[in-house]
C-alpha positions in Angstrom: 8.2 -18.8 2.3 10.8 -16.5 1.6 9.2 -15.6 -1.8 5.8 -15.0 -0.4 8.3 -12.5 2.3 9.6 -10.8 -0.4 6.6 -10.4 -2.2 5.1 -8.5 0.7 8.0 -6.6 1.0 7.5 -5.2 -2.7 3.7 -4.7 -2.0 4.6 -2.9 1.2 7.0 -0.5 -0.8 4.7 -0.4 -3.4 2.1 0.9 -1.5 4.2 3.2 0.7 5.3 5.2 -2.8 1.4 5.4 -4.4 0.4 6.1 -1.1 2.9 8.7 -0.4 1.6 10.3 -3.5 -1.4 10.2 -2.8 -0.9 12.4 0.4 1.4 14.5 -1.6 -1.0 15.4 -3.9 -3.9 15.6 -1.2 -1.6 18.9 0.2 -1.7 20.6 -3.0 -3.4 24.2 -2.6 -5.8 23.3 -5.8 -6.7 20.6 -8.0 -4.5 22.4 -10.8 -1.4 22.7 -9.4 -1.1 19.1 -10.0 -0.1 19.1 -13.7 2.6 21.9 -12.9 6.2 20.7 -13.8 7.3 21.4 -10.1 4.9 18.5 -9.3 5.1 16.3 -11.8 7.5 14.3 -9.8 4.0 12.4 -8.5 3.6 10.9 -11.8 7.0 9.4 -11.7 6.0 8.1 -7.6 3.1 6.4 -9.3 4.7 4.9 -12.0 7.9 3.3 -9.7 5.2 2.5 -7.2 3.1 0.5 -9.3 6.3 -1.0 -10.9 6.8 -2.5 -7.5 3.3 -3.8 -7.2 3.2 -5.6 -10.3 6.5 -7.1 -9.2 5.3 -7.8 -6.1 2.1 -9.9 -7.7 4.1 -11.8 -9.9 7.1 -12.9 -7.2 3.9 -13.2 -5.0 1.5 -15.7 -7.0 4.5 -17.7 -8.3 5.4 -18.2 -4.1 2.0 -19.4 -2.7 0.0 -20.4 -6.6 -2.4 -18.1 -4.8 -3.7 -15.0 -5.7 -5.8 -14.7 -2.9 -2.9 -14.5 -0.5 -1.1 -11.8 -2.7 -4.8 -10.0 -2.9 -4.6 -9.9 1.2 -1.3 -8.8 1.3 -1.3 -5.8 -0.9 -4.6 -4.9 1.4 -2.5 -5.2 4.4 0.2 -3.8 2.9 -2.3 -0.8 2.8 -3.8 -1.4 5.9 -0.4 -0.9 7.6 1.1 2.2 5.7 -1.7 4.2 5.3 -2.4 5.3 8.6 1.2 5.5 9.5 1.3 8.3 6.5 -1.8 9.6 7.2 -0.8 10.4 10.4 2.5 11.7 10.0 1.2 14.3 7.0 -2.1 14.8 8.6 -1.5 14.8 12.0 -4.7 12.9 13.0 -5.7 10.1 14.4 -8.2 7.0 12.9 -11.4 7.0 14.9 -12.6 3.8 16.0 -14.3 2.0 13.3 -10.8 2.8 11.2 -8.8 1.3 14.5 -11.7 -1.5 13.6 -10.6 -2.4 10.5 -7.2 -2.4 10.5 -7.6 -5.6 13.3 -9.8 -7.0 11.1 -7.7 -6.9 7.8 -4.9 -8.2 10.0 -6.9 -10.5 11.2 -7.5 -12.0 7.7 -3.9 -11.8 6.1 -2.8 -14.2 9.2 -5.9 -16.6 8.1 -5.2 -16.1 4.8 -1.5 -17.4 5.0 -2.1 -19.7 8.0 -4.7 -21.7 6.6 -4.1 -22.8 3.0 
């Protein structure tokens, strides 16, 4: 249990960083001002973000032998910080359908872990 824990805890992280780059780079004035050096920094998110995720996979499918769990996790794990940053940067809330599907994907991960 604590693997499958710690797992999600990498995915969560994980997710947080890419996502957090992904906001950073939706703020940008233009499309361009991505590849200047002041910005570059967003590479380096990615690549520490998705060097959490693949660590999160492995320490995930070695703890439950499934990777259907790990699967639902990391879409939790976005289900739960994306709005959170989308709000904060954006300043807006999800309409319904988003509200929706975040219940829904929560819904899932608990039947996902509960029944095995």
């Amino acid at each position: 249990m604590f693997g499958t824990l710690f797992a999600f805890a990498l995915l969560v992280v994980g997710e947080g960083i890419n996502i957090l780059a992904e906001m950073f780079s939706a703020k940008l004035p233009s499309v361009s001002s991505l590849l200047e050096l002041k910005n570059l920094f967003l590479f380096g998110m990615v690549i520490i973000g998705c060097s959490f995720l693949l660590f999160g996979y492995a320490v995930g499918y070695q703890a439950s032998k499934s990777i259907w769990t790990v699967t639902v996790a990391s879409v939790v794990a976005i289900l739960l910080v994306e709005p959170l940053l989308a709000y904060y940067f954006f300043h807006q809330l999800p309409e319904k359908g988003a509200l929706v599907g975040i219940v829904l994907g929560a819904i899932g991960f608990i039947a996902t872990v509960v029944w095995v």
